[in-house]
N, C-alpha and C positions, 0 to 999 in steps of 0.2 A: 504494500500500500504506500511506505514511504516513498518507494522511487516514482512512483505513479505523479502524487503529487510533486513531488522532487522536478521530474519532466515536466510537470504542466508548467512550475512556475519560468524554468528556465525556457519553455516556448514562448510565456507573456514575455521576458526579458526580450528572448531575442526580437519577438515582433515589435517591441519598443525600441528598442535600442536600434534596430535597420530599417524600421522604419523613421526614426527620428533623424539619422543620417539622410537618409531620401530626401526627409521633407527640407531639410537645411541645407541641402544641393540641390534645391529643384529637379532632384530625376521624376523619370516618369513612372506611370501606371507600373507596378511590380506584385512582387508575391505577396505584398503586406498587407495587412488583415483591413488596418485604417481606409488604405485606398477602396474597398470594395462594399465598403456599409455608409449608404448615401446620408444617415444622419450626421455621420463624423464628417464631413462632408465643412470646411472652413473651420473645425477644431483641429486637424489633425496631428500637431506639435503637442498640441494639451493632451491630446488621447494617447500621443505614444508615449509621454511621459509618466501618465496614469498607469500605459500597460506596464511603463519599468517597474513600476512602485509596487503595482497589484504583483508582479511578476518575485519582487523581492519582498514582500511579506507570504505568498506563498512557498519561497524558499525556505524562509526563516520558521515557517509553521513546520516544515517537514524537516528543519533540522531538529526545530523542539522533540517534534513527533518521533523522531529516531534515538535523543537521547532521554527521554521519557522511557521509552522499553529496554532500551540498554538497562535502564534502574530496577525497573521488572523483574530482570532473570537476575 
């Protein structure tokens, strides 16, 4: 389960984090999550920095979550 969540948060990262480069170089239309959901649509700087953040409190949850069961056994 850790690593499950563990991957999510480091996919929010990434989609933040190369998306955020994109939007600060004016590239175009790519694989990021922001370009393709019409609401984020003139936030997309604020969204991908959301996604870093969402991205790194979901890390931090699964690293709890991993040393939380370490305590367990």
């Amino acid at each position: 389960m850790k690593e499950i969540i563990s991957g999510l948060g480091l996919l929010f990262v990434i989609q933040g984090v190369g998306g955020l480069i994109n939007h600060l170089t004016n590239g175009g239309k790519s694989w990021f999550l922001v370009n393709y959901i019409d609401a984020f649509q003139g936030f997309e700087i604020v969204m991908d920095i959301i996604f870093i953040i969402v991205g790194g409190i979901i890390g931090l949850a699964s690293w709890k979550i991993d040393r939380s069961t370490k305590r367990e056994n």
